[in-house]
BAMIMI-908155 format. One record per residue: residue number from 0; residue in one letter; x, y, z of N, C-alpha, C in turn. Coordinates in nm, 4 decimals, m for minus. Last residue first. Layout:
BEGIN
rec i NUM, aa A, n_x X, n_y Y, n_z Z, ca_x X, ca_y Y, ca_z Z, c_x X, c_y Y, c_z Z $
...
! end
This chain:
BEGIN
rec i 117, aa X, n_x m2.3548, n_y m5.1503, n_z m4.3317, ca_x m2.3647, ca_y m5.2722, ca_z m4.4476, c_x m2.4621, c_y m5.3961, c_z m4.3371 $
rec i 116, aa X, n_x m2.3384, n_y m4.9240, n_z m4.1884, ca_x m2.4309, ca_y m4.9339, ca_z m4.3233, c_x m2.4742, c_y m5.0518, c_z m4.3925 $
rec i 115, aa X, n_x m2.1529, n_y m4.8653, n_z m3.8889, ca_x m2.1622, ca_y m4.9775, ca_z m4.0290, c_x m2.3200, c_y m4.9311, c_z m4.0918 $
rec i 114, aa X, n_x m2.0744, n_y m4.5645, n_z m3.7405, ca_x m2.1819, ca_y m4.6916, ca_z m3.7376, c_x m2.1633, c_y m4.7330, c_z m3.8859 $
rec i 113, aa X, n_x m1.8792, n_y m4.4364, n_z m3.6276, ca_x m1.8639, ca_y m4.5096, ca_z m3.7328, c_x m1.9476, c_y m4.6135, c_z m3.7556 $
rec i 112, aa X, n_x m1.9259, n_y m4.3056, n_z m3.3467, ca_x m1.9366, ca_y m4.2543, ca_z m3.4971, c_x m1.9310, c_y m4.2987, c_z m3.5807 $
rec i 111, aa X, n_x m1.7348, n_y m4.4802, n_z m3.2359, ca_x m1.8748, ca_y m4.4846, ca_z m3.1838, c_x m1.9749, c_y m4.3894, c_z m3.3214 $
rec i 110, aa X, n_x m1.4734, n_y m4.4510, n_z m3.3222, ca_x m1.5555, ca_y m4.5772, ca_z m3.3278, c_x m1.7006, c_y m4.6099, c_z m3.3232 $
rec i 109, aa X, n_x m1.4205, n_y m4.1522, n_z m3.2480, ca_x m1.4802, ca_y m4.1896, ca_z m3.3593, c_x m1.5139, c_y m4.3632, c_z m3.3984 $
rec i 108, aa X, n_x m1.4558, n_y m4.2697, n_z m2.9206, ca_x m1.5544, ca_y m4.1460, ca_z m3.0214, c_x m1.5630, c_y m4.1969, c_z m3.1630 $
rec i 107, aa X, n_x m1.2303, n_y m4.4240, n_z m2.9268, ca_x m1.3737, ca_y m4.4479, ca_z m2.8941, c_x m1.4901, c_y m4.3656, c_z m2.9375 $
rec i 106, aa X, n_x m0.9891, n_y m4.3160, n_z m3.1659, ca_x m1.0292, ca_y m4.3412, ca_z m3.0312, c_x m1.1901, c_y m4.4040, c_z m2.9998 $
rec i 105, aa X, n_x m0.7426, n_y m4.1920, n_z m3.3680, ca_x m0.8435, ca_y m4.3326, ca_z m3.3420, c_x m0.9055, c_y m4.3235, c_z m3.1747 $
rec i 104, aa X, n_x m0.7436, n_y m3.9600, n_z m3.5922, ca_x m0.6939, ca_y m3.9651, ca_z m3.4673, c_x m0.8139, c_y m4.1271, c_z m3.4290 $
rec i 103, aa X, n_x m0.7807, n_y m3.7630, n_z m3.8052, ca_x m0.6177, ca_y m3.7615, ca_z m3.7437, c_x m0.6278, c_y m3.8446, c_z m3.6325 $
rec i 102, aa X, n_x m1.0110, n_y m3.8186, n_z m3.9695, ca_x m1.0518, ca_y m3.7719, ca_z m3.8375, c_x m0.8732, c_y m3.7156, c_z m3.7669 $
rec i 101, aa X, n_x m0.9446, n_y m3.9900, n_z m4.1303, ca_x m1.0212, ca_y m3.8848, ca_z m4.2021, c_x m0.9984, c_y m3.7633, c_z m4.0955 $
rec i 100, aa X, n_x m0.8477, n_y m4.2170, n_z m4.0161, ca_x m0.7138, ca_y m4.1396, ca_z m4.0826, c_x m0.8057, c_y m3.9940, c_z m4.0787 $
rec i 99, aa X, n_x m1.0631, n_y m4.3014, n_z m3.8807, ca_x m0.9688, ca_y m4.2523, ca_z m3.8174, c_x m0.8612, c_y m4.1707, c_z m3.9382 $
rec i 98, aa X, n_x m1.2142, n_y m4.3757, n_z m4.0992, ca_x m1.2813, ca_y m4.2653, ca_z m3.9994, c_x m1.1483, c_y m4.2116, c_z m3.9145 $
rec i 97, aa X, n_x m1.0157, n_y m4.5863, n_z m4.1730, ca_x m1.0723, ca_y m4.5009, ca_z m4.2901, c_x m1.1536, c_y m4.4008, c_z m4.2015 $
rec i 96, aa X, n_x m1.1135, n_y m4.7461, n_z m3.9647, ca_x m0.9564, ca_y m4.6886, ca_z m3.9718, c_x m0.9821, c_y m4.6054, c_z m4.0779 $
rec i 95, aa X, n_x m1.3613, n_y m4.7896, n_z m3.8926, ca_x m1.2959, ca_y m4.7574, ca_z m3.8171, c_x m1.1649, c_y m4.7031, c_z m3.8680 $
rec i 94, aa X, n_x m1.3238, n_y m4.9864, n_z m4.1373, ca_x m1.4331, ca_y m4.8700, ca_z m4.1629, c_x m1.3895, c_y m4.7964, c_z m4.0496 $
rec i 93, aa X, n_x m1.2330, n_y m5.2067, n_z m4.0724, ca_x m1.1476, ca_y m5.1530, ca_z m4.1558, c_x m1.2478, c_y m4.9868, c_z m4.1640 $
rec i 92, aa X, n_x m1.2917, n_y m5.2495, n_z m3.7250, ca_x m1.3432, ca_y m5.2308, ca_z m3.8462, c_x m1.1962, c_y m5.1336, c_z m3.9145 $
rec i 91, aa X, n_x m1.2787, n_y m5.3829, n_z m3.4639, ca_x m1.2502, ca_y m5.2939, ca_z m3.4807, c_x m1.2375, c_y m5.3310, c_z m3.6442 $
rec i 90, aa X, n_x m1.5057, n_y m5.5083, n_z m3.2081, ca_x m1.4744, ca_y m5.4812, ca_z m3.3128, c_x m1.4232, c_y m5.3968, c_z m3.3413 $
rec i 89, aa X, n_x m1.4431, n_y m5.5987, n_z m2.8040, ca_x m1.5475, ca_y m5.5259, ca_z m2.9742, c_x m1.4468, c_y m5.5482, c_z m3.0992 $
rec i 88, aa X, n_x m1.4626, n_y m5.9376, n_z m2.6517, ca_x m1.3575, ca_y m5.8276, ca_z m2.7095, c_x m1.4910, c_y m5.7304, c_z m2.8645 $
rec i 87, aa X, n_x m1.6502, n_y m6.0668, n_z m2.3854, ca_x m1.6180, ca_y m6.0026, ca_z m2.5551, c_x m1.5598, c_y m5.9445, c_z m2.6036 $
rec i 86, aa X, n_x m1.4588, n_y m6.1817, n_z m2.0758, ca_x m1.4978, ca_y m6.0718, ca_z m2.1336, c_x m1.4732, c_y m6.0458, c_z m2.3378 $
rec i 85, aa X, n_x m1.5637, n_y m6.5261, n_z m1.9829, ca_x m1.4844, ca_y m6.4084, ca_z m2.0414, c_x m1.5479, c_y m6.2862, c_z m2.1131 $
rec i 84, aa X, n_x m1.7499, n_y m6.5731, n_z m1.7443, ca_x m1.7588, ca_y m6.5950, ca_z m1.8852, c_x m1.6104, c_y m6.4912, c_z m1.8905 $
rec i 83, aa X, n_x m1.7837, n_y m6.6829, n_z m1.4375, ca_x m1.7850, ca_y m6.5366, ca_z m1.5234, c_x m1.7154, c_y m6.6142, c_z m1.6387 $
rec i 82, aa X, n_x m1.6906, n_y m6.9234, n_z m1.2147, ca_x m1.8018, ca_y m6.8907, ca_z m1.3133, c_x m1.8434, c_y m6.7661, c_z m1.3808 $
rec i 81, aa X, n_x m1.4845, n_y m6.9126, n_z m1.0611, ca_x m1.5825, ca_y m6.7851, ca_z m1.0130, c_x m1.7392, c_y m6.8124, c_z m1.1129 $
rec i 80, aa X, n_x m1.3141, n_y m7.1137, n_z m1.1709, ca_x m1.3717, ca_y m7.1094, ca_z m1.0618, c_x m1.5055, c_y m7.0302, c_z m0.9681 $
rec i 79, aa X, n_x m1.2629, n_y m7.0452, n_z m1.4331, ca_x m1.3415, ca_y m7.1998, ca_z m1.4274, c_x m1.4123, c_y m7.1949, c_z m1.2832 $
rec i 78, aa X, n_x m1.1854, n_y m6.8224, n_z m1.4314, ca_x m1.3495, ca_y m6.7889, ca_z m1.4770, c_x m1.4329, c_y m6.9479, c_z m1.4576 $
rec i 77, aa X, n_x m0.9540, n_y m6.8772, n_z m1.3305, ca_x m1.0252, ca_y m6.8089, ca_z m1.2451, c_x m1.1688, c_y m6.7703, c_z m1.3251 $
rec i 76, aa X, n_x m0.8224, n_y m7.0619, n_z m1.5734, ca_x m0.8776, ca_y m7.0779, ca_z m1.4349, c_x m1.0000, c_y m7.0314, c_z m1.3514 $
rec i 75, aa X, n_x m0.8587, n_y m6.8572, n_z m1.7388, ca_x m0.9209, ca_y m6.9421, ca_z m1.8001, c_x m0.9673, c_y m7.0320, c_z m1.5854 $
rec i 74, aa X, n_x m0.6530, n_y m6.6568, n_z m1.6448, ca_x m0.7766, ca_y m6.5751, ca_z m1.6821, c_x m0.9209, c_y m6.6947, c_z m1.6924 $
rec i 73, aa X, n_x m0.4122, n_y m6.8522, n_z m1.6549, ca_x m0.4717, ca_y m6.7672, ca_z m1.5051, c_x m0.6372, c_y m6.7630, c_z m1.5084 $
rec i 72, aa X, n_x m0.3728, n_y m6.8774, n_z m1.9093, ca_x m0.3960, ca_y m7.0087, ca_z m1.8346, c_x m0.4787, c_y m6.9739, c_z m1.7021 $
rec i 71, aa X, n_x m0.4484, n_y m6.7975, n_z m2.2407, ca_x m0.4689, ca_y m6.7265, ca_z m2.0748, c_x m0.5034, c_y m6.7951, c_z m1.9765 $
rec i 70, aa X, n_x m0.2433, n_y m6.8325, n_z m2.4647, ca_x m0.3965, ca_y m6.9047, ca_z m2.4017, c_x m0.3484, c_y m6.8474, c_z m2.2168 $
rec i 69, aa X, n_x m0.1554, n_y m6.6310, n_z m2.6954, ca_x m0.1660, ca_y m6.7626, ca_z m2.6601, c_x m0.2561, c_y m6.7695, c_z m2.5433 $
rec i 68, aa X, n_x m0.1997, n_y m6.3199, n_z m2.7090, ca_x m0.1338, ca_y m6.3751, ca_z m2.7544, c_x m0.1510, c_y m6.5134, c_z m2.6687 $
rec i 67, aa X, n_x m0.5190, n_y m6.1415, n_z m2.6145, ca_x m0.3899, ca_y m6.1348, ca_z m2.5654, c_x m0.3290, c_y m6.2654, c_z m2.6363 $
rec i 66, aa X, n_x m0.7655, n_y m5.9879, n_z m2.8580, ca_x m0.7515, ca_y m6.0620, ca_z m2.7738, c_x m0.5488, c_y m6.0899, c_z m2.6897 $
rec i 65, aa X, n_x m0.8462, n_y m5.6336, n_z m2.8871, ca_x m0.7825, ca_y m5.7044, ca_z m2.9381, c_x m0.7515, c_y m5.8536, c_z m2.8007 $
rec i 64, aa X, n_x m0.9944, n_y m5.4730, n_z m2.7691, ca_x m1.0408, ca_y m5.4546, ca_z m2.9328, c_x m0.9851, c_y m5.6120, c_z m2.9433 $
rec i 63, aa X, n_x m0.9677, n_y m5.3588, n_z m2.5355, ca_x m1.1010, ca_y m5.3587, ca_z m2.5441, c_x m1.1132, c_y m5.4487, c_z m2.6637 $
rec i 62, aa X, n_x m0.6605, n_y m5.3373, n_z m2.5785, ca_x m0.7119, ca_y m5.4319, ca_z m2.4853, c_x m0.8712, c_y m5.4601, c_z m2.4740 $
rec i 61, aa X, n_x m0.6767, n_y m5.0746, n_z m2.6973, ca_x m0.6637, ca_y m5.1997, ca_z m2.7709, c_x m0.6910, c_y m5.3339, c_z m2.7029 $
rec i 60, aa X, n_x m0.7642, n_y m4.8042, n_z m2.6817, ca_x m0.7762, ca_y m4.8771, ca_z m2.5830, c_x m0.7461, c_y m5.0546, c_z m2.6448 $
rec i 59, aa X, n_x m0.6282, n_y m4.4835, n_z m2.8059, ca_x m0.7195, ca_y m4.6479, ca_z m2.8296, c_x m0.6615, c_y m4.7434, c_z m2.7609 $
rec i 58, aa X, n_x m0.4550, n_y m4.2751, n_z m2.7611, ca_x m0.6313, ca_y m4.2638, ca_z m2.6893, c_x m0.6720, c_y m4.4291, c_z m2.7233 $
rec i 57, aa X, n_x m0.2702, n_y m4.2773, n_z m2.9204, ca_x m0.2605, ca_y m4.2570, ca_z m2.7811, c_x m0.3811, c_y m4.3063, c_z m2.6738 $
rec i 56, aa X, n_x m0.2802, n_y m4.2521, n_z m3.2376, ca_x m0.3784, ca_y m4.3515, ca_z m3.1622, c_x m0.3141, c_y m4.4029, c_z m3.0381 $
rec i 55, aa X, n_x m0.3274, n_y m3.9876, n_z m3.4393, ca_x m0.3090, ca_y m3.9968, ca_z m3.2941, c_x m0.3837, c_y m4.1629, c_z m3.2554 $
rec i 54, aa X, n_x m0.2261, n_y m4.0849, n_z m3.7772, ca_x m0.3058, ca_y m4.0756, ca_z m3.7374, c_x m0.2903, c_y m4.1219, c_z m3.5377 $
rec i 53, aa X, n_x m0.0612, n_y m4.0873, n_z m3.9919, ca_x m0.0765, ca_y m3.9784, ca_z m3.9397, c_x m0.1584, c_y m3.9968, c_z m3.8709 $
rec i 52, aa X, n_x m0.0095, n_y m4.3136, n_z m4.1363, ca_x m0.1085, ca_y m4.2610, ca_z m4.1600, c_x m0.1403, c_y m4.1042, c_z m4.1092 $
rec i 51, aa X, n_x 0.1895, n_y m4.4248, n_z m3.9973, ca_x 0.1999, ca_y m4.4652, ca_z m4.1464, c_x 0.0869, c_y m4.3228, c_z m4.1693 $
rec i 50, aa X, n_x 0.1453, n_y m4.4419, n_z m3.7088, ca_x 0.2423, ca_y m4.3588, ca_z m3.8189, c_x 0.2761, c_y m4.3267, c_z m3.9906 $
rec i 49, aa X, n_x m0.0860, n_y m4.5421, n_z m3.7044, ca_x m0.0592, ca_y m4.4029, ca_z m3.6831, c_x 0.0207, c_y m4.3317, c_z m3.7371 $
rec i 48, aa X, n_x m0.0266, n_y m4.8264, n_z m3.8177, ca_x m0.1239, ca_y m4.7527, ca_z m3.8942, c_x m0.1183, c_y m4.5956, c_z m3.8819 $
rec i 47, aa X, n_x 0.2209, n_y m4.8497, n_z m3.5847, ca_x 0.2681, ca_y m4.8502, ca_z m3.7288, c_x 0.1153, c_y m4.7770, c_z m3.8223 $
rec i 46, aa X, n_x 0.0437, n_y m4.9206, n_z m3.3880, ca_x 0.1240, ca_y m4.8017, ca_z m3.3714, c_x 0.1999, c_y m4.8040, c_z m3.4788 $
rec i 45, aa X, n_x m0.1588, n_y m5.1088, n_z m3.4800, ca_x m0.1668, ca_y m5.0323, ca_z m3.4452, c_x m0.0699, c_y m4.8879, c_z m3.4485 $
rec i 44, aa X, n_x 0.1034, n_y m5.3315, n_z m3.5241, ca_x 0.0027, ca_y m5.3026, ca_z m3.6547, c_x m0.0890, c_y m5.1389, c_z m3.6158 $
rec i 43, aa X, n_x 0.1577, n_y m5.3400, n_z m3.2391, ca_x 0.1930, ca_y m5.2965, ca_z m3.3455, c_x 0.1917, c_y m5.2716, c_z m3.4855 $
rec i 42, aa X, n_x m0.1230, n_y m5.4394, n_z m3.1630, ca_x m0.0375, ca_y m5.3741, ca_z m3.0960, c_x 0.0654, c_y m5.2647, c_z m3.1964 $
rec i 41, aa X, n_x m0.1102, n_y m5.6887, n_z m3.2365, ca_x m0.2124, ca_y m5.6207, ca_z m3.2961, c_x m0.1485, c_y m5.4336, c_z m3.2339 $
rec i 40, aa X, n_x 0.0923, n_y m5.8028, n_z m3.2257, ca_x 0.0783, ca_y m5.7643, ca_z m3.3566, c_x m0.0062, c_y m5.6840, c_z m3.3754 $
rec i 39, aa X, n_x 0.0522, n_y m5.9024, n_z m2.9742, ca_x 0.1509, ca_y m5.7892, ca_z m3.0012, c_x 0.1422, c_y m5.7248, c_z m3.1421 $
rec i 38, aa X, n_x m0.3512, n_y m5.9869, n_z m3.0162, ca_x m0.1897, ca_y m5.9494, ca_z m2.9339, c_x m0.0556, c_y m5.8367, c_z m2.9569 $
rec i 37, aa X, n_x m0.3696, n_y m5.9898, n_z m3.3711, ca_x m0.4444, ca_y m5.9827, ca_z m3.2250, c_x m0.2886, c_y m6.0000, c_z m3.1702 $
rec i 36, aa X, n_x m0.5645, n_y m6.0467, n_z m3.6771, ca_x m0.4068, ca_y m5.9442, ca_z m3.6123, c_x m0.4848, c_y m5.9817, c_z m3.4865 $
rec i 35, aa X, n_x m0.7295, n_y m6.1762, n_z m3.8297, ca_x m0.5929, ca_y m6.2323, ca_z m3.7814, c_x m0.5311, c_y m6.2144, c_z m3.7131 $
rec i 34, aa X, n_x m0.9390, n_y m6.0900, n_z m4.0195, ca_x m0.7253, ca_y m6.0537, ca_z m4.0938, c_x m0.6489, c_y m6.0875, c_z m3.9623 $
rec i 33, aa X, n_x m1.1713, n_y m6.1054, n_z m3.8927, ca_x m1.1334, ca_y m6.1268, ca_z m4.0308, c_x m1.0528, c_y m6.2026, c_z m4.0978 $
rec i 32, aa X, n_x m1.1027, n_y m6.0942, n_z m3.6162, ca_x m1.1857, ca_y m6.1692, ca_z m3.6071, c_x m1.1418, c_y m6.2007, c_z m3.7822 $
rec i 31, aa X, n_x m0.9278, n_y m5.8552, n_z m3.5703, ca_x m0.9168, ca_y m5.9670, ca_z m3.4770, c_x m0.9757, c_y m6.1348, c_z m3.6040 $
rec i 30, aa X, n_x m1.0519, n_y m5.6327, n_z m3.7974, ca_x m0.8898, ca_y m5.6485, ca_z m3.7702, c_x m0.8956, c_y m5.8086, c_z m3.6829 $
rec i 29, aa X, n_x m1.2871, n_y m5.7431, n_z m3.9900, ca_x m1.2887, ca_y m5.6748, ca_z m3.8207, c_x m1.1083, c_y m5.7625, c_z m3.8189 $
rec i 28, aa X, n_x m1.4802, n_y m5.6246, n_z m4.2624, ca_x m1.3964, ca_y m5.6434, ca_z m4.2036, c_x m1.2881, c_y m5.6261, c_z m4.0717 $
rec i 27, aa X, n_x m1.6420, n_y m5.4054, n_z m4.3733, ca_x m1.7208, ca_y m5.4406, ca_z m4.2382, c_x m1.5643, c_y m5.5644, c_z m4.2235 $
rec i 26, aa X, n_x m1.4968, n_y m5.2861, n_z m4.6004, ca_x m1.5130, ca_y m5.2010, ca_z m4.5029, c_x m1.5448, c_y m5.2611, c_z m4.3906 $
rec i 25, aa X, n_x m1.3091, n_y m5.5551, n_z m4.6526, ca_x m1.4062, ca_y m5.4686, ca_z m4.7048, c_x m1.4041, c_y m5.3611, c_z m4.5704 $
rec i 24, aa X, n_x m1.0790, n_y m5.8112, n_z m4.8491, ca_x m1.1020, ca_y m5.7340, ca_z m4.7271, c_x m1.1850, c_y m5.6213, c_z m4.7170 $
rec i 23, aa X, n_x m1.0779, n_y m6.0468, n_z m5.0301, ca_x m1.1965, ca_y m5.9667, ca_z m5.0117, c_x m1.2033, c_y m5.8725, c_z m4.8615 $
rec i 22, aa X, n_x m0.8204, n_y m6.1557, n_z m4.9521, ca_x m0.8397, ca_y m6.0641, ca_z m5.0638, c_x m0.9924, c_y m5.9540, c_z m5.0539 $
rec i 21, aa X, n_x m0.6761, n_y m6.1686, n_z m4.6458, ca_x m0.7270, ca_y m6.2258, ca_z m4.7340, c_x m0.8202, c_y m6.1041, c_z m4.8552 $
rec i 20, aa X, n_x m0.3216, n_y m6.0540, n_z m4.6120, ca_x m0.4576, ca_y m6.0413, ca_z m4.5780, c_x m0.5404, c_y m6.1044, c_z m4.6682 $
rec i 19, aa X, n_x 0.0128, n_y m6.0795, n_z m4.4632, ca_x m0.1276, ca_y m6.1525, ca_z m4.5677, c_x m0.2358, c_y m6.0951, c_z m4.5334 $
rec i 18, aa X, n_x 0.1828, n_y m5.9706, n_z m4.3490, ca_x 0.2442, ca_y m6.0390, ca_z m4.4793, c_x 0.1303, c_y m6.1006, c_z m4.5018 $
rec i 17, aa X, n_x 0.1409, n_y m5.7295, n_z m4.2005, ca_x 0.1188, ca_y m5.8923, ca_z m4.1411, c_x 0.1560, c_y m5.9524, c_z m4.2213 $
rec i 16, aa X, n_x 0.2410, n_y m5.5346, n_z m4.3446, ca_x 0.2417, ca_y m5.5357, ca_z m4.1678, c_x 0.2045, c_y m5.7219, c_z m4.1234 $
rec i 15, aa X, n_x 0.1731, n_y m5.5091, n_z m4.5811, ca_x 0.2979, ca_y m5.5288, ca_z m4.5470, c_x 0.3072, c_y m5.5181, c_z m4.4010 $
rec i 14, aa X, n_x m0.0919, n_y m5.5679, n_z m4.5697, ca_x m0.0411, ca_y m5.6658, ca_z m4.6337, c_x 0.1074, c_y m5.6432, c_z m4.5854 $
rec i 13, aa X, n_x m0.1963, n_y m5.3537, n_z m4.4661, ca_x m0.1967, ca_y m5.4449, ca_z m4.3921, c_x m0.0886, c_y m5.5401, c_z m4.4523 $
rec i 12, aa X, n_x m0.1089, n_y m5.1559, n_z m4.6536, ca_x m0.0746, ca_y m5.1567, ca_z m4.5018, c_x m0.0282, c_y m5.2746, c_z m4.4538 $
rec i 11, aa X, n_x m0.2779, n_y m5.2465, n_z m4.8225, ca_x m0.1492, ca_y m5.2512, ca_z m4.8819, c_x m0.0423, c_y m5.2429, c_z m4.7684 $
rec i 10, aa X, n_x m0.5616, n_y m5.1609, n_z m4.7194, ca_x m0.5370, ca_y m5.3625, ca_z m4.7549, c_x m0.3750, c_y m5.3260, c_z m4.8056 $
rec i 9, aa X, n_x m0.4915, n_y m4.8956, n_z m4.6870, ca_x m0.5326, ca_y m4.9766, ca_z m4.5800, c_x m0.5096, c_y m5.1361, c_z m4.5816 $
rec i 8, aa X, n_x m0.5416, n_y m4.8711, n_z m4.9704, ca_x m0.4461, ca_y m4.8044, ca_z m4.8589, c_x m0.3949, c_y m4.8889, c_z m4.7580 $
rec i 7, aa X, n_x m0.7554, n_y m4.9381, n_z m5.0475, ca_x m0.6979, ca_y m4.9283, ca_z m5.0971, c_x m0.5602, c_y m4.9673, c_z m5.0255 $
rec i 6, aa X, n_x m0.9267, n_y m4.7208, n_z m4.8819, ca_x m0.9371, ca_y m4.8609, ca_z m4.8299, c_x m0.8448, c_y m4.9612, c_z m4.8831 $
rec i 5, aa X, n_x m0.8913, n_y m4.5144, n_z m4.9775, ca_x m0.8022, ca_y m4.5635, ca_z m4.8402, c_x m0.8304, c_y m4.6848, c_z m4.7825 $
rec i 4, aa X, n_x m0.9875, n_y m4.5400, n_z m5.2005, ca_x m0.8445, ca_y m4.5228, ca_z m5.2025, c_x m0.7921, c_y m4.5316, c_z m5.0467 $
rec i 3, aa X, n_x m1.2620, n_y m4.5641, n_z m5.1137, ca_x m1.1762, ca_y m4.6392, ca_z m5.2099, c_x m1.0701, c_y m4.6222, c_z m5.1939 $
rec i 2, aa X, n_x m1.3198, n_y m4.2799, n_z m4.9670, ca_x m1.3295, ca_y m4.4318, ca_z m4.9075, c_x m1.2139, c_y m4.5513, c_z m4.9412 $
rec i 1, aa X, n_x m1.0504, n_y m4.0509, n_z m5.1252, ca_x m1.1728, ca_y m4.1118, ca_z m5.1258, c_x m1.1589, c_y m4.2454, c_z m5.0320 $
rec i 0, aa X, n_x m0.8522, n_y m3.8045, n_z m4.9991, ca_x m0.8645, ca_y m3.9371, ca_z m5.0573, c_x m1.0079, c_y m3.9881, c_z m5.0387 $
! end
């Protein structure tokens, strides 16, 4: 399959995994930050793309990618007290998942391989 067609792919996924994505979804589009998905969804939007797709995502660290569901009363405390910022969550790119189907498999490697163009 071409870029196109799995990107294709990918916005028809999404659409039936979250029931919306906004229309101009592109390659530099970031699953959290874009289309929304974060926490359990993101979670399972995850282990549904593998299956849907064939693609190993045992190895992806989603806690790096994806923020945790409602407001982290503990996490928010203990950064009010220690003064540490919260930790940046990275990006995870529709361009990331089009490398992963290509590849059978999502992990940090091919994230790190998937440098953006745009």
């Amino acid at each position: 399959m071409s870029d196109d067609e799995l990107l294709n792919a990918i916005k028809e996924f999404t659409q039936e995994q979250a029931g919306r994505y906004p229309k101009d979804v592109k390659e530099s589009s970031c699953l959290e930050k874009h289309l929304g998905i974060y926490g359990d969804d993101a979670m399972e939007y995850i282990i549904a793309f593998g299956k849907k797709f064939n693609v190993d995502v045992s190895k992806f660290m989603a806690t790096e990618y994806f923020s945790a569901e409602g407001f982290d009363i503990i996490g928010a405390g203990a950064r009010l007290f220690t003064g540490k910022k919260s930790i940046k969550k990275k990006d995870l790119l529709i361009l990331h998942l089009i490398k992963a189907i290509k590849a059978g498999k999502l992990n940090q490697e091919i994230i790190n391989n998937s440098k953006p163009s745009f």
